[in-house]
N, C-alpha and C positions, 0 to 999 in steps of 0.2 A: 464330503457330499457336495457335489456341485447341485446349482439350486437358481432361483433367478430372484432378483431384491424384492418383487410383489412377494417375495413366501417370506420375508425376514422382517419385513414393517406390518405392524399393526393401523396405522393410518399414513396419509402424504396430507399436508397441507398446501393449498395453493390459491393464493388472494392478488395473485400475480396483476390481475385487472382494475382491480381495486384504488379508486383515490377518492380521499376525503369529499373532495364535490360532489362524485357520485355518491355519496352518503348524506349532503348537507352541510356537511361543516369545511373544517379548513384546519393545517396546521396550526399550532400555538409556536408561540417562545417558549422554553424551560418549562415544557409540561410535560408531565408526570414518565408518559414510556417515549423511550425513545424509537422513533421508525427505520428498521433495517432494510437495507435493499441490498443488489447486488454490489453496488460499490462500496459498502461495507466490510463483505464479506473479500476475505483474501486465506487461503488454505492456513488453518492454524491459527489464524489471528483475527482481529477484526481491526479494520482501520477509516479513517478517516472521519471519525464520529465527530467531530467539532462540526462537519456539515451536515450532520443529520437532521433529520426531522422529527417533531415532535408531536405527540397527540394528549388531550386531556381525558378525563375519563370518561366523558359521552363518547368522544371517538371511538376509544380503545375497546367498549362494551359493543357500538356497532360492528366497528370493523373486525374483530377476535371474536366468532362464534365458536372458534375451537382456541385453544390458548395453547405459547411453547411450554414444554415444560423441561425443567432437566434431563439429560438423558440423549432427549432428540437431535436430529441430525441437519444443518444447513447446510443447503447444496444451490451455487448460482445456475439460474437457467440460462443466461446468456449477458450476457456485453459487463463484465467474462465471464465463459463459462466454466461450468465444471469446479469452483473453489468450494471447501468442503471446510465447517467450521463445527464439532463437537461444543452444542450448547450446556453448558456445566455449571449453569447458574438456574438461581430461582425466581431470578429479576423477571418480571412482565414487559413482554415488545411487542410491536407491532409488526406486525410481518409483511414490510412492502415487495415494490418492484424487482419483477424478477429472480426469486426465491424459490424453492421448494422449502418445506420441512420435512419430515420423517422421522417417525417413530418407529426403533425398532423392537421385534419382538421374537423368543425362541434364538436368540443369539445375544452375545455378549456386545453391551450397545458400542463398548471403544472397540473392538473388533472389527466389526462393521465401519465404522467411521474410519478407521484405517486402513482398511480395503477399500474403500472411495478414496482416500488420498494415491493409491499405488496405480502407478503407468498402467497394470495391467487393466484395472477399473476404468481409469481416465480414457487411454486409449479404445478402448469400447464404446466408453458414452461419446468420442470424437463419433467415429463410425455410422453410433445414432442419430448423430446430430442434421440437422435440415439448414438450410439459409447459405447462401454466395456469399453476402457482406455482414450480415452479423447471424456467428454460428449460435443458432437454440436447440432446444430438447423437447420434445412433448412429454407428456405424462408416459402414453402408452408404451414409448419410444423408451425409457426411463426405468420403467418397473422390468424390462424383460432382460435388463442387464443381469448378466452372469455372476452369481456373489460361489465363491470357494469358502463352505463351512465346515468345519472340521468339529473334532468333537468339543467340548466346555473347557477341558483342563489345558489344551492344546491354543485355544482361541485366547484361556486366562495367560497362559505365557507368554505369547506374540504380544498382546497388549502390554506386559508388562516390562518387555526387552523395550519395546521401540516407547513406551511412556514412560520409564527411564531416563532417556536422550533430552523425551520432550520436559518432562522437570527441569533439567540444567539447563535448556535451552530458558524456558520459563522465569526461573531463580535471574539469569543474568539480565531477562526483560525488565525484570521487579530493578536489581541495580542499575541499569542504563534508563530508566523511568525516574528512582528518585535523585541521582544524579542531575541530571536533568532539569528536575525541580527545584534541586542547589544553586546551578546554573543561573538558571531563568531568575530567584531570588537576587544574586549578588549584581544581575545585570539592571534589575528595578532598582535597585539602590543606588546606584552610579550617577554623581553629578555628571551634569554637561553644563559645556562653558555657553557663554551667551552666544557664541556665533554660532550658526545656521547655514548651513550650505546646501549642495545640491549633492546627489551619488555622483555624479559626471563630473566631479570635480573633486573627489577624492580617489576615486578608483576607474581603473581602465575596467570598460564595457566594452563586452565582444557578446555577439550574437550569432549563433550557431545557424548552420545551414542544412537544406535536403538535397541531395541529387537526385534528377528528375526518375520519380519513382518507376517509369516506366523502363527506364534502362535499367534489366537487372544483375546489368555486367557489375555495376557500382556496389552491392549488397552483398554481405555474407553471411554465413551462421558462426562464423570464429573462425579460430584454430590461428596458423602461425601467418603470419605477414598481416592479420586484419585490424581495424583501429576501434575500439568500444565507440558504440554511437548513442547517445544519451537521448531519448524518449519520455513524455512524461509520465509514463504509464510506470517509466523506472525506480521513478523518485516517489521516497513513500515518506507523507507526512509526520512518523513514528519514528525514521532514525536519521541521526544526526550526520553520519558519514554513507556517503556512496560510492562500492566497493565495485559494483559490475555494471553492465546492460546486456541487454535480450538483443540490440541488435549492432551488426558491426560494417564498417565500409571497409575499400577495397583503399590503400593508400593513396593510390592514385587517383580517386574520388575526391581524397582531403585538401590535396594539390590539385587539380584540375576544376575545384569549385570556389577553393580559398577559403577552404571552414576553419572557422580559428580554432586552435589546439586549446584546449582546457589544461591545464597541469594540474599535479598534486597540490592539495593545498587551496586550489579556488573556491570561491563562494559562487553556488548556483541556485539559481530560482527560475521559477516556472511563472509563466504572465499570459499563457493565452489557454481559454477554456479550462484547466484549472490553474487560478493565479494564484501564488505566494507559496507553493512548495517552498522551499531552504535545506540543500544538502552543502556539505563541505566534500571536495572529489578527492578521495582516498588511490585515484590513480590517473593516467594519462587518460584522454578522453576528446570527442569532439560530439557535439549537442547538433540537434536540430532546431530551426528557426522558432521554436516555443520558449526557449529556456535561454537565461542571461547570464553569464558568466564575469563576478567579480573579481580584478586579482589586485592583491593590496599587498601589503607586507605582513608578516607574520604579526606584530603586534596588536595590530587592527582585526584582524582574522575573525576571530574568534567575536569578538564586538561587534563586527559586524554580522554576524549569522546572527547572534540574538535579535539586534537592530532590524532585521530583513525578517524573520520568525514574526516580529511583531507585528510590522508594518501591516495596512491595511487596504492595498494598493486600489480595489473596486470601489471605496466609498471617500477614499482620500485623494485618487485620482482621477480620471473624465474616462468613463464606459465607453471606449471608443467601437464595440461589436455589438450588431446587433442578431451575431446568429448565436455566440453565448460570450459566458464572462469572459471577457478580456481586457487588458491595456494593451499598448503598445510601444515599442521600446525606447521611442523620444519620452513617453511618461516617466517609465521607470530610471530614465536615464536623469530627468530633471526632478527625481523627485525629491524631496527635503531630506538631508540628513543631519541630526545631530549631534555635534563632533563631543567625545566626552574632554575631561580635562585631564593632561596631561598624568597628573598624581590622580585620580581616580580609574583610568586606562591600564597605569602599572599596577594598581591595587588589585583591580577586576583579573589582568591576566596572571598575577600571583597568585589567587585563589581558583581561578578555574582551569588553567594549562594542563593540570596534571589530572582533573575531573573530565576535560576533553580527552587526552589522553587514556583514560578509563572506559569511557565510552566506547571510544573505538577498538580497545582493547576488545570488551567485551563483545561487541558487534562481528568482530573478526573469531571470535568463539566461537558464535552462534555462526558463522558460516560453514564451519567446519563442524560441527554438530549439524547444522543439517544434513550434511555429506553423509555422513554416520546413520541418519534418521532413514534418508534415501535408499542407504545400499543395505538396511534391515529390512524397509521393504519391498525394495527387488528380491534378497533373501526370502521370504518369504510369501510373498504373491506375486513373484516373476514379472516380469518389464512389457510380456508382448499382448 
């Protein structure tokens, strides 16, 4: 039965307008719900919570007239749009900027949530979509989207193929999480000798470049002869190795502007507008003028991505922007490093080598389960 989403939700929430001032108050520190917005939300996951906001329970009583509850459905309304998160918790949030909610009803709720994840969905609400420079959705725009229902036992099996996938994809999050936390443990532990240096004096810094955006001779979307171009939009706070990017240049771009080549094995961080991302690049690569690129030796490697994870570069260095967070690359290039000691160096990469290695193992699993996740849903709710 083809049908449109206003017939499949019992409510839409939307507080999209909504900020604490307009209410009286103001965010807290480490209170009670924490506030989701679109930059939260990323299809399947939620990330970048260490930046979120926080409300106490005056807030949380003002601003939540309707509350989320299990079940219901997150979808970004724009900058980005369309990311689609199954809330499966009993946890109380606050529901910020740029959000929908949805409650579904008369369908099976992971059903539903899985037909908003599928091109055919997505591709639709593109369609609806309004705005030149940053694409949104209206409500009205939104509810007339096209939902494909089928009957109960058909909707229970679709969910149960493709939430399948997402279990193992899930299980290996749980192990590259506590991993992780092994990690981050054995790198607190680590003496450092008394001497103090600077980054620029232990490792070679290269800073990536744009070709003027305007020529779109320089840009591709892949395929064979093009060079992965690293964006921060790529780098996601949550995993340790960076395997792709969304956008790519033309060779002759890399040579014609001097972008230095990233290799396997670099340490990169991000310093403008969101500062201190940290990935390790799992492949050949060149960045744009946002993102710093470390390359040290393999021994150091690993030390240093904890080192840089930690760092704190907007309150330990001079806020050189005043249109958002930033440093800039003389900061991070002078900024303090702590060299460890020789016999604590080899201790750290004897326990962790093979836990890094774990990691990326598993990361490279879940890319391939995604593949699997993807092509159940074209299977099943077609791609156009």
């Amino acid at each position: 039965m083809q049908t449109t989403l206003n017939n499949v939700i019992s409510r839409i929430i939307d507080y999209r307008g909504k900020t604490p001032l307009k209410l009286g108050y103001n965010w807290v520190n480490n209170g009670k719900y924490i506030a989701l917005s679109a930059k939260n939300v990323k299809t399947g996951k939620l990330v970048n919570l260490e930046s979120a906001y926080h409300g106490d329970e005056k807030l949380y009583k003002l601003w939540m007239k309707e509350e989320i509850n299990r079940g219901d459905i997150l979808l970004t309304s724009e900058a980005p749009f369309g990311q689609v998160y199954f809330w499966d918790s009993d946890e109380k949030i606050i529901l910020s900027q740029r959000l929908f909610c949805l409650t579904p009803t008369n369908i099976v709720p992971q059903y539903l949530y899985y037909y908003m994840c599928s091109d055919s969905f997505q591709n639709e609400l593109l369609s609806r979509s309004t705005g030149s420079t940053v694409t949104g959705l209206r409500q009205p725009a939104l509810l007339a989207c096209s939902i494909n229902v089928p009957n109960t036992i058909v909707q229970q099996h679709i969910v149960g193929a493709i939430g399948s996938v997402d279990d193992l994809i899930e299980k290996n999050e749980e192990i590259i999480d506590k991993t992780n936390k092994i990690i981050s443990h054995y790198f607190e532990t680590i003496p450092v000798s008394s001497a103090s240096t600077k980054l620029k004096d232990m490792f070679r810094i290269t800073i990536g470049r744009t070709p003027p955006t305007k020529e779109h001779q320089w840009f591709l979307n892949g395929g064979f002869g093009s060079v992965p171009w690293l964006s921060i939009k790529d780098m996601d706070s949550n995993t340790t190795f960076l395997t792709k990017t969304s956008q790519y240049l033309t060779k002759e771009a890399v040579d014609r502007f001097n972008i230095p080549l990233v290799e396997e094995g670099d340490v990169l961080l991000s310093f403008k507008l969101t500062v201190g991302r940290v990935e390790i690049s799992s492949i050949e690569m060149v960045t744009n003028e946002a993102i710093a690129c470390f390359k040290s030796d393999t021994n150091l490697r690993n030390y240093l991505y904890c080192y840089l994870k930690k760092c704190n570069f907007l309150s330990d260095g001079d806020n050189t922007s005043s249109i958002g967070q930033a440093v800039n690359s003389t900061i991070i290039k002078n900024f303090p490093f702590s060299v460890p000691t020789n016999i604590s160096l080899a201790e750290f990469n004897e326990k962790t080598m093979s836990l890094f290695k774990l990691v990326e193992e598993k990361q490279k699993e879940n890319i391939l389960l995604q593949h699997d996740k993807q092509a159940l849903l074209t299977r099943y709710f077609g791609s156009h």
